[in-house]
VMD Tcl script that builds the backbone (N, CA, C; Angstrom):
set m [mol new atoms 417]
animate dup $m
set s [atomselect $m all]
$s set {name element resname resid chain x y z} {
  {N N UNK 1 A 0.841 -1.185 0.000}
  {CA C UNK 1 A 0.000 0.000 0.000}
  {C C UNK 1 A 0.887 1.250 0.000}
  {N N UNK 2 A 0.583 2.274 -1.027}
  {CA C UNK 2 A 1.489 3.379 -0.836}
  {C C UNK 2 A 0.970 4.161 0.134}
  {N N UNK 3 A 2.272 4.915 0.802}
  {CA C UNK 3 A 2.184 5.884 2.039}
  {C C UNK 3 A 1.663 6.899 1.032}
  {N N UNK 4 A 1.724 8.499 1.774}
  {CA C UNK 4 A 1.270 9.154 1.359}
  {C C UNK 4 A 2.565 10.699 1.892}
  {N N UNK 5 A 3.858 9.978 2.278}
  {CA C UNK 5 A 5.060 10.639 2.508}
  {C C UNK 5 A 6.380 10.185 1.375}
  {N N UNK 6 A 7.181 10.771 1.985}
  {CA C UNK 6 A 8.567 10.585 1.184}
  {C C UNK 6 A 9.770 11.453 1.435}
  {N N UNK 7 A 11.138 11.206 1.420}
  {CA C UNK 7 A 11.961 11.937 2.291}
  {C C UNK 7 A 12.788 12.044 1.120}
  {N N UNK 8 A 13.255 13.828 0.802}
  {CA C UNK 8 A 14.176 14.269 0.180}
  {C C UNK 8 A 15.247 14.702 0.859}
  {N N UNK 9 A 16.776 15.049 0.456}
  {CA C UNK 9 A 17.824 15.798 0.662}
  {C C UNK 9 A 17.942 16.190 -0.945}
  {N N UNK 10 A 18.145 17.745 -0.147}
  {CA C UNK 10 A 19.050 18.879 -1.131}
  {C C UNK 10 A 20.498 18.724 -0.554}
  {N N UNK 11 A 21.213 18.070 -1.553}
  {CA C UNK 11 A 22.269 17.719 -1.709}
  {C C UNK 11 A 23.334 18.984 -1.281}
  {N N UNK 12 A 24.869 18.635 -0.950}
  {CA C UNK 12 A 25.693 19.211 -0.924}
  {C C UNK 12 A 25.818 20.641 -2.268}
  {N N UNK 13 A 26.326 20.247 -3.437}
  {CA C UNK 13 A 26.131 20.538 -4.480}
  {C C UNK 13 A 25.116 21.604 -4.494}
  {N N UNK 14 A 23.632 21.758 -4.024}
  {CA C UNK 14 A 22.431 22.050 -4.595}
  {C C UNK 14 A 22.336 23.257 -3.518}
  {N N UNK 15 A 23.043 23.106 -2.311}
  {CA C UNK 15 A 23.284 23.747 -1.201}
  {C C UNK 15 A 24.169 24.954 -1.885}
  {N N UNK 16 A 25.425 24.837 -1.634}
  {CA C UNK 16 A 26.216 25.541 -1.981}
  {C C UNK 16 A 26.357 26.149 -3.639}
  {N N UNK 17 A 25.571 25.379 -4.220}
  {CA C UNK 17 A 25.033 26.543 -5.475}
  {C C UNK 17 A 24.072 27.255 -5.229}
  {N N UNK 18 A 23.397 27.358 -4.365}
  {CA C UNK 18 A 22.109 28.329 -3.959}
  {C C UNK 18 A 20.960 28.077 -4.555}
  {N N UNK 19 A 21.106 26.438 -4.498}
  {CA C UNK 19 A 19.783 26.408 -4.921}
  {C C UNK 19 A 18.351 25.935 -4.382}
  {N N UNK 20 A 18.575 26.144 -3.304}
  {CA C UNK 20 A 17.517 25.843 -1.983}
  {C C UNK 20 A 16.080 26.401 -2.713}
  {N N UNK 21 A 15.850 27.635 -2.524}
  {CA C UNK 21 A 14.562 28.678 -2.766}
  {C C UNK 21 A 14.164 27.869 -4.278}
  {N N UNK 22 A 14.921 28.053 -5.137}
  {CA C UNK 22 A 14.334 27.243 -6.475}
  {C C UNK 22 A 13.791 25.481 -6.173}
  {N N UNK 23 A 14.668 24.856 -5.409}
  {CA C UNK 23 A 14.167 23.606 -5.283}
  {C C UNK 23 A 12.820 23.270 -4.418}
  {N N UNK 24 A 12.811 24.351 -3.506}
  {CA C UNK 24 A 12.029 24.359 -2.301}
  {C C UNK 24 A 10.486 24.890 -3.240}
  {N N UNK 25 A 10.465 25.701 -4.482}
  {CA C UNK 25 A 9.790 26.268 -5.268}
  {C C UNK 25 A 8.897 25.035 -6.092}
  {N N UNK 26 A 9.730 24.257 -6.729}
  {CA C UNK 26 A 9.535 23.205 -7.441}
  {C C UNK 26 A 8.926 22.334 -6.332}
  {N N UNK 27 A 9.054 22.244 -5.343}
  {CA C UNK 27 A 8.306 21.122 -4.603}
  {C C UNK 27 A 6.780 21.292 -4.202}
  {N N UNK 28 A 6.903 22.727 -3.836}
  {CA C UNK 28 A 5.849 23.527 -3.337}
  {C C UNK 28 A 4.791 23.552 -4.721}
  {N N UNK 29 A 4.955 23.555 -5.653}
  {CA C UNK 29 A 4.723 23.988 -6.756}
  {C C UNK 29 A 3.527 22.209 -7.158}
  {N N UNK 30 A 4.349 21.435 -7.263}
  {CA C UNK 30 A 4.002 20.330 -7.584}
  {C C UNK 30 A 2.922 19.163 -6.603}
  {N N UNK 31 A 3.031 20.387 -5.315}
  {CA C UNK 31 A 2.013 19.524 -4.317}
  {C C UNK 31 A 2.118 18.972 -3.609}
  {N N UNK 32 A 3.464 19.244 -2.833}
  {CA C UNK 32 A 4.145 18.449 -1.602}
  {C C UNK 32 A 3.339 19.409 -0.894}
  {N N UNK 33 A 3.234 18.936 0.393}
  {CA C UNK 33 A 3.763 19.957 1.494}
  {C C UNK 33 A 4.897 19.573 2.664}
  {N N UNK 34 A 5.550 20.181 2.997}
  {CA C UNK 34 A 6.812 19.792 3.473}
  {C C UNK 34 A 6.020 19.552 5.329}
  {N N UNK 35 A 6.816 18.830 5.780}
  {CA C UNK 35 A 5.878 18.216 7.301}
  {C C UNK 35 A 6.828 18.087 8.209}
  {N N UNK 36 A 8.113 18.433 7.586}
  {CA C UNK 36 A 9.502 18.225 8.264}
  {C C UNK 36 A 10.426 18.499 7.639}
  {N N UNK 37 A 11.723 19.117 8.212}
  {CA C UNK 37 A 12.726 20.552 7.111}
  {C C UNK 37 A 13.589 20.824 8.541}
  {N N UNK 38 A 14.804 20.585 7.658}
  {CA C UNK 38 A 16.178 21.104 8.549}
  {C C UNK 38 A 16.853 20.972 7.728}
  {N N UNK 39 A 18.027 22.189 8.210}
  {CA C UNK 39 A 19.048 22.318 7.172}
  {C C UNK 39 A 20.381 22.077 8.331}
  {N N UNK 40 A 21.142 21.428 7.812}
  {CA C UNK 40 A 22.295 20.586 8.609}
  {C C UNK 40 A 23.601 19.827 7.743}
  {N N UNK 41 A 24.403 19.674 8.518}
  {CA C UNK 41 A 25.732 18.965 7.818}
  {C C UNK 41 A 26.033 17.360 8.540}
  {N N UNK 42 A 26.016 16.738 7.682}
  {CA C UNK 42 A 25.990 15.081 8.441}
  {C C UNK 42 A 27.752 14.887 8.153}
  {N N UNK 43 A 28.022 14.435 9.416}
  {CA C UNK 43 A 29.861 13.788 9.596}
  {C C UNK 43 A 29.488 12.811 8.552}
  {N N UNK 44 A 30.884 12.351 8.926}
  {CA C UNK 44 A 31.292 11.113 7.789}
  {C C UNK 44 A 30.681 10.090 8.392}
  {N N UNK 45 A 30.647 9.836 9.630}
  {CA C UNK 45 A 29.802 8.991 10.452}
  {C C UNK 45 A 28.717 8.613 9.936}
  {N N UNK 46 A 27.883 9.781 10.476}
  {CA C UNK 46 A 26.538 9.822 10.209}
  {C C UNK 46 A 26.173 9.496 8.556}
  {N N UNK 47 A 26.690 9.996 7.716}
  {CA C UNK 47 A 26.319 9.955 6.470}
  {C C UNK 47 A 27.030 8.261 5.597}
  {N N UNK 48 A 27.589 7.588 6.425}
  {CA C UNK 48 A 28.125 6.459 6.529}
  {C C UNK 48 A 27.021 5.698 6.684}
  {N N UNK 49 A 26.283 5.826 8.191}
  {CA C UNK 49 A 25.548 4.979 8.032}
  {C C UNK 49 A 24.037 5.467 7.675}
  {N N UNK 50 A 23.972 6.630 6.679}
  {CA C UNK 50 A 22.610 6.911 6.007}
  {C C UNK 50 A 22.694 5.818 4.767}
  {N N UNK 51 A 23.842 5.967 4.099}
  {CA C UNK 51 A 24.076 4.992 3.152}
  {C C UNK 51 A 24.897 3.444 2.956}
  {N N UNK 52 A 24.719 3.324 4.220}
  {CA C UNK 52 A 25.019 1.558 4.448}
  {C C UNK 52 A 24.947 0.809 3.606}
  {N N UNK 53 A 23.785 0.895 3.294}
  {CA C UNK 53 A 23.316 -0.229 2.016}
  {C C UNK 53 A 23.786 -0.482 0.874}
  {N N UNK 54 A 24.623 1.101 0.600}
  {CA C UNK 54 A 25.727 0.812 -0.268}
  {C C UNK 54 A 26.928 0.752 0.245}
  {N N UNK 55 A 27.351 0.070 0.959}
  {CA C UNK 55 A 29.145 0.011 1.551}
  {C C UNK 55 A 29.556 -0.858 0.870}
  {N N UNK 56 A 28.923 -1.868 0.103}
  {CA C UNK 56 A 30.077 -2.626 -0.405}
  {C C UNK 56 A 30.306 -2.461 -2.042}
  {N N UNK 57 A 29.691 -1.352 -2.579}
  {CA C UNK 57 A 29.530 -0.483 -4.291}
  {C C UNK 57 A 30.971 -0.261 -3.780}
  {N N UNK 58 A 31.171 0.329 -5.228}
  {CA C UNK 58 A 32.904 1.039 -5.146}
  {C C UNK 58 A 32.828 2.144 -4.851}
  {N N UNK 59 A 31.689 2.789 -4.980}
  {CA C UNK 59 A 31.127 4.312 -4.495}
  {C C UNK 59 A 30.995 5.004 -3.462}
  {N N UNK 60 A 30.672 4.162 -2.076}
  {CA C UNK 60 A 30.596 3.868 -0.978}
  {C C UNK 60 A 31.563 5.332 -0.442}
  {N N UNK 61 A 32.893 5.154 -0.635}
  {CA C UNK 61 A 33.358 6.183 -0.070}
  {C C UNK 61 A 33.728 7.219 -0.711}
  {N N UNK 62 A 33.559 7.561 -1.632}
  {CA C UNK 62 A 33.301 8.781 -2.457}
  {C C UNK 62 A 31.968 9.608 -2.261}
  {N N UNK 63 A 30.352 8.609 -1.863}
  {CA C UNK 63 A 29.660 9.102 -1.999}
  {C C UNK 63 A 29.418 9.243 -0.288}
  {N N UNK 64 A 29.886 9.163 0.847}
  {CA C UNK 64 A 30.298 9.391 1.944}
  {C C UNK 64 A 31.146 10.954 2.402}
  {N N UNK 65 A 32.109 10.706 1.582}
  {CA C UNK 65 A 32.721 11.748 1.477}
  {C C UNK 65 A 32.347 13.512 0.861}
  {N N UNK 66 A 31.238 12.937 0.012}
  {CA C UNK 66 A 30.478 14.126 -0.908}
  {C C UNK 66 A 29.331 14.670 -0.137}
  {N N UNK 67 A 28.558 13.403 0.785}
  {CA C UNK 67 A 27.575 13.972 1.540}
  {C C UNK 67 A 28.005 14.602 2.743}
  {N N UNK 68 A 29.198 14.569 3.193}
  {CA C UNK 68 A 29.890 15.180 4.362}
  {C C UNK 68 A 30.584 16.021 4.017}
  {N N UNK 69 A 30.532 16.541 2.847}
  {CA C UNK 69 A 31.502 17.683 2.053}
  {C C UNK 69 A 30.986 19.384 2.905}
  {N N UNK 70 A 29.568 19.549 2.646}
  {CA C UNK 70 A 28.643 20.642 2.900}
  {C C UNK 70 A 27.474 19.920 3.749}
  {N N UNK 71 A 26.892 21.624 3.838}
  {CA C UNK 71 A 25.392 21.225 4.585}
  {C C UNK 71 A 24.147 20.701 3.557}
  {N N UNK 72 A 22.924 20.039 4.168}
  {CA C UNK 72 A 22.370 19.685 3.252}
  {C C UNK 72 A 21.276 20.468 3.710}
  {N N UNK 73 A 19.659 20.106 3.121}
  {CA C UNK 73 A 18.101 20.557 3.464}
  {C C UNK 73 A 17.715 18.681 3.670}
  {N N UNK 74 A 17.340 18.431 4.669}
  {CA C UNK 74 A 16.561 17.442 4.748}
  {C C UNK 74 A 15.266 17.534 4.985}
  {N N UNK 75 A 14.218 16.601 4.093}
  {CA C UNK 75 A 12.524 16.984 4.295}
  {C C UNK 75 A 12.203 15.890 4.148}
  {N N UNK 76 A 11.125 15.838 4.864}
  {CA C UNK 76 A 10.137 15.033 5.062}
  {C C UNK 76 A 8.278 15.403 3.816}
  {N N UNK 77 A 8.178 15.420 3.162}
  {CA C UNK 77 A 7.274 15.502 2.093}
  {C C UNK 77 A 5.982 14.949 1.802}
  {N N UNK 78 A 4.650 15.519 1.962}
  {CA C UNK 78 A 3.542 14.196 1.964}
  {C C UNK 78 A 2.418 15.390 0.787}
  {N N UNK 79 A 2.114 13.888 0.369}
  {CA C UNK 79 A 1.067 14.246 -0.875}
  {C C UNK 79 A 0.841 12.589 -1.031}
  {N N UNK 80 A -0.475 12.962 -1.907}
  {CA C UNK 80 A -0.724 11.387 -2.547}
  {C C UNK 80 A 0.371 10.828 -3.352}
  {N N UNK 81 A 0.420 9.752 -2.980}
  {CA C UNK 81 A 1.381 8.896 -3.972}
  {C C UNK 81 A 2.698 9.633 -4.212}
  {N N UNK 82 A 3.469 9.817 -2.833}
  {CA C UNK 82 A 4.583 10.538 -2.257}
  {C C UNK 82 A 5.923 9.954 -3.252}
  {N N UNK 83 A 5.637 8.959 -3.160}
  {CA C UNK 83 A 7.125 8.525 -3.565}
  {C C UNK 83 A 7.239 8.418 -4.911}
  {N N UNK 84 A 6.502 7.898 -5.874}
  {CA C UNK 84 A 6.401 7.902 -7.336}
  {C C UNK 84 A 6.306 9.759 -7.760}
  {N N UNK 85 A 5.134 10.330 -7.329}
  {CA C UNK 85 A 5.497 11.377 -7.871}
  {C C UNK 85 A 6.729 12.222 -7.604}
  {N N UNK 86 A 7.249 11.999 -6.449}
  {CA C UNK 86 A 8.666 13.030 -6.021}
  {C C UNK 86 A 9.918 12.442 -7.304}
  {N N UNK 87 A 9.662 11.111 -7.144}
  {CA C UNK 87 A 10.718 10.224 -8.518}
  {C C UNK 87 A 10.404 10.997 -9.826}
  {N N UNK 88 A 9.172 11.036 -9.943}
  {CA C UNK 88 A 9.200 11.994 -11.418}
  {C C UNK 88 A 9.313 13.322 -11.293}
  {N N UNK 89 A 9.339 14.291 -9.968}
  {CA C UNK 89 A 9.535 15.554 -9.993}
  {C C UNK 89 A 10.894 15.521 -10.481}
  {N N UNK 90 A 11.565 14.591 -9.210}
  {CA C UNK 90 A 13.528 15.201 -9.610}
  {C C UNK 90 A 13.645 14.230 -10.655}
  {N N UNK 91 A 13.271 13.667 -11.640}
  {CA C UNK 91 A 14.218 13.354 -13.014}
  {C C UNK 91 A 15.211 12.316 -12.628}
  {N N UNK 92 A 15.714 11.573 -13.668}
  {CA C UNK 92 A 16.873 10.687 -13.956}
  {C C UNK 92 A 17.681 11.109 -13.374}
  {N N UNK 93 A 18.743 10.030 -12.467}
  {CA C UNK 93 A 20.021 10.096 -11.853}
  {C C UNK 93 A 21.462 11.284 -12.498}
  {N N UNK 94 A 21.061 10.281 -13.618}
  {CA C UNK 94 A 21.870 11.361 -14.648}
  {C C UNK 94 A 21.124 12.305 -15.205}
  {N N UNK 95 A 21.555 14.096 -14.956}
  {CA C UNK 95 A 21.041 15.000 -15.463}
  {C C UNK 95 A 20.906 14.781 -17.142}
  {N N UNK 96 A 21.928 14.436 -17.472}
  {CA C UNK 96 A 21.555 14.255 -19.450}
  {C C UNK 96 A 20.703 13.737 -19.531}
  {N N UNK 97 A 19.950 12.766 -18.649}
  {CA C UNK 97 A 18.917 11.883 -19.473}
  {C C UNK 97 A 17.510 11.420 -18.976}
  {N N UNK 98 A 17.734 13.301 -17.863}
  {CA C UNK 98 A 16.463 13.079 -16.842}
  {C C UNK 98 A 15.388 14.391 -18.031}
  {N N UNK 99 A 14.088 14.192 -17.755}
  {CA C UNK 99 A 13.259 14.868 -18.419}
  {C C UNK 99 A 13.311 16.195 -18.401}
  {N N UNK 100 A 12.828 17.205 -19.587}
  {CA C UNK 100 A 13.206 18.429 -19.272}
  {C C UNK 100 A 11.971 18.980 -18.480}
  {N N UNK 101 A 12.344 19.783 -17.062}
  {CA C UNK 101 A 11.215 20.832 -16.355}
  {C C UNK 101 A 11.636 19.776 -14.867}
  {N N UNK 102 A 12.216 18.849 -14.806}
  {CA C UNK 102 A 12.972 18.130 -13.769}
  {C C UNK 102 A 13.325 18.502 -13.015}
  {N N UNK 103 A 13.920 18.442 -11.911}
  {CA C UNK 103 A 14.925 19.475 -10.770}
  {C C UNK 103 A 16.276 19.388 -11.563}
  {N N UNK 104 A 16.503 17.332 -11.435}
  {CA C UNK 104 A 17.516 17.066 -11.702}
  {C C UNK 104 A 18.257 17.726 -12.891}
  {N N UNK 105 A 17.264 18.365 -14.213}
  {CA C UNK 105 A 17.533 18.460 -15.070}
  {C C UNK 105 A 18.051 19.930 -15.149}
  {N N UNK 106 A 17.161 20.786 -14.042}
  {CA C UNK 106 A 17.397 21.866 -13.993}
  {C C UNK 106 A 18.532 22.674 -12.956}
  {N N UNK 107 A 19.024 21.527 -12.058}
  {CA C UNK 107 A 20.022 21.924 -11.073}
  {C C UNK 107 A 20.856 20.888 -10.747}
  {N N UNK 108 A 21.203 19.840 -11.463}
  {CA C UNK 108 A 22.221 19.285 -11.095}
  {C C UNK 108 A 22.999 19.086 -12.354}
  {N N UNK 109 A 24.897 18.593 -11.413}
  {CA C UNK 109 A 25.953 19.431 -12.366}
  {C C UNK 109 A 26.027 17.715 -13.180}
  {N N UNK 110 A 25.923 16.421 -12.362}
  {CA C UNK 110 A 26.351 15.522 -13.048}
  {C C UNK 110 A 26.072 14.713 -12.307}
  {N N UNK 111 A 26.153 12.694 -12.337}
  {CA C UNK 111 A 25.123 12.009 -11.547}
  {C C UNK 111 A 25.739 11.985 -10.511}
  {N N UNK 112 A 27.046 12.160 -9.531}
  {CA C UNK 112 A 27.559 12.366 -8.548}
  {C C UNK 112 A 26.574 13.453 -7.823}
  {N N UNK 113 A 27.202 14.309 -8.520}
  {CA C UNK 113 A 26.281 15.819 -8.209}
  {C C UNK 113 A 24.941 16.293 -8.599}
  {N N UNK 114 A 23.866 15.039 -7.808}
  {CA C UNK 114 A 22.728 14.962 -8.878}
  {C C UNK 114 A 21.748 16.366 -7.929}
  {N N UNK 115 A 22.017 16.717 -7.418}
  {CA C UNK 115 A 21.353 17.826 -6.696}
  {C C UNK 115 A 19.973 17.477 -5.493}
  {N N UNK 116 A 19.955 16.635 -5.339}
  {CA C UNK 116 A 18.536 16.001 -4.740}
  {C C UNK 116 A 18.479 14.707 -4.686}
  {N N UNK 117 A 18.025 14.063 -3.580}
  {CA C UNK 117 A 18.035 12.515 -2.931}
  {C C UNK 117 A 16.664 12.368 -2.758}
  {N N UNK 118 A 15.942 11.094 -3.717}
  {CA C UNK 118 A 14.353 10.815 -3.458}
  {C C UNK 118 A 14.272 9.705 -2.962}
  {N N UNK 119 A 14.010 9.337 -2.257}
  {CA C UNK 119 A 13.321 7.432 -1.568}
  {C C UNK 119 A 12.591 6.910 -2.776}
  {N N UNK 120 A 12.986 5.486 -2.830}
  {CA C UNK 120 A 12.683 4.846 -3.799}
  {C C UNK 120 A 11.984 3.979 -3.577}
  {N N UNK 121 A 11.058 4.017 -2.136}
  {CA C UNK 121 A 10.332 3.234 -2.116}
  {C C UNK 121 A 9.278 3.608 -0.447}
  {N N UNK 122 A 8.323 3.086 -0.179}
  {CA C UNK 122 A 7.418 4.051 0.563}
  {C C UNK 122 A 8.676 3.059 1.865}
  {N N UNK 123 A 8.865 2.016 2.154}
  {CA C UNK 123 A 9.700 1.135 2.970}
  {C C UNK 123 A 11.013 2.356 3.519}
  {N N UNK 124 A 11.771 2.674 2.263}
  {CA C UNK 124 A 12.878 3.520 2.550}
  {C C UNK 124 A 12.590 5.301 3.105}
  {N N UNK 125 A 11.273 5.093 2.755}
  {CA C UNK 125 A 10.873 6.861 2.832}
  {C C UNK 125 A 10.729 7.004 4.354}
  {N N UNK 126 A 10.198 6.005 4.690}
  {CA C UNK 126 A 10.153 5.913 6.259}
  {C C UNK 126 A 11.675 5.752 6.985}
  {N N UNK 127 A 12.048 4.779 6.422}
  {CA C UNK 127 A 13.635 4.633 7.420}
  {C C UNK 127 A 14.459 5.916 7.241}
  {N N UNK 128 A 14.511 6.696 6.263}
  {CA C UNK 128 A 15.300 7.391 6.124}
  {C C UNK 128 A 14.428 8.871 7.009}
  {N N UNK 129 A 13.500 8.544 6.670}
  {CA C UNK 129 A 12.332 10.395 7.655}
  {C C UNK 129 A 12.831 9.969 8.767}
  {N N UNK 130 A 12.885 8.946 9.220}
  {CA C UNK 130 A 13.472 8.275 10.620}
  {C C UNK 130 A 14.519 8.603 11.173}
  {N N UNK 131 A 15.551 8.615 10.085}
  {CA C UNK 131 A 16.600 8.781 10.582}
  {C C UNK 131 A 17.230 10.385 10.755}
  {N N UNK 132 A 16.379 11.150 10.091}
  {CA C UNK 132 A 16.513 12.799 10.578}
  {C C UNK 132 A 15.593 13.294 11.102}
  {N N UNK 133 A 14.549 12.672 11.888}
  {CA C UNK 133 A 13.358 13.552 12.612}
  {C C UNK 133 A 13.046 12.948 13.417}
  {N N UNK 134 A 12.733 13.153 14.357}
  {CA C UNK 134 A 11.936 12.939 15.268}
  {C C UNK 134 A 10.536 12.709 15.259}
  {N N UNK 135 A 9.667 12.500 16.314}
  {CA C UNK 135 A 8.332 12.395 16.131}
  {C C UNK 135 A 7.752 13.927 16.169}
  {N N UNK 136 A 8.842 14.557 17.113}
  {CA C UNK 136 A 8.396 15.842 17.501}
  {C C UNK 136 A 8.674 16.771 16.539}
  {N N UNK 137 A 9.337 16.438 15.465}
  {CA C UNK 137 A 9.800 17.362 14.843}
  {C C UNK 137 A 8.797 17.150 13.058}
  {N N UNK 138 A 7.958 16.829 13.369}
  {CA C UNK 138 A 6.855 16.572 11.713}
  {C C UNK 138 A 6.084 17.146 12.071}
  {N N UNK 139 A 4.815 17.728 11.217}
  {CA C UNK 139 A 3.755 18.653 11.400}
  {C C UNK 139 A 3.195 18.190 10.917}
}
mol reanalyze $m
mol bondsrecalc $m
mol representation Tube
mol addrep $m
């Protein structure tokens, strides 16, 4: 059964290009409403074990290292059918070959630097809202 949430990060990258207000625009725009929002910098630690699941990719510590580079926007996001539509807001991994009017398409530099992190599944949307919020901290 799909939830009716889903958990983004505005990436390092998306941060420090200034592109918060535009991304935050595009979300607002498309029918989220945001239910949970902090802007913060995760250690190597922490951002270690956000992405566990990939420790044994070759990527693992590159993409460790990139999320602990800068601060990020972490949100918590709810609308119908949270997780499929947020997947088609931000576009393909890779900006070349994500749709045009995308986030991805419109603010990220390359698939490292894809500008925005979507849950790929209503299972992960939860573990991950989990892992930056609190109960007290959703609206």
């Amino acid at each position: 059964m799909a939830t009716n949430r889903t958990f983004t990060m505005l990436k390092p990258d998306a941060v420090a290009n200034g592109y918060i207000g535009g991304i935050l625009k595009m979300i607002n725009e498309a029918g989220f409403r945001i239910v949970a929002m902090k802007y913060t910098q995760l250690t190597k630690d922490a951002a270690g074990k956000f992405y566990e699941v990939h420790k044994e990719r070759p990527f693992y510590g590159e993409l460790v290292d990139y999320m602990s580079s800068g601060p990020i926007v972490a949100a918590i996001l709810e609308k119908e059918n949270a997780v499929a539509d947020f997947r088609t807001l931000i576009g393909a991994t890779d900006p070349t070959k994500a749709d045009e009017g995308t986030i991805r398409k419109i603010y990220a530099k390359s698939i490292a630097a894809n500008a925005v992190h979507g849950s790929d599944s209503d299972e992960n949307a939860q573990i991950e809202g989990d892992f930056y919020f609190s109960k007290l901290e959703r609206f």
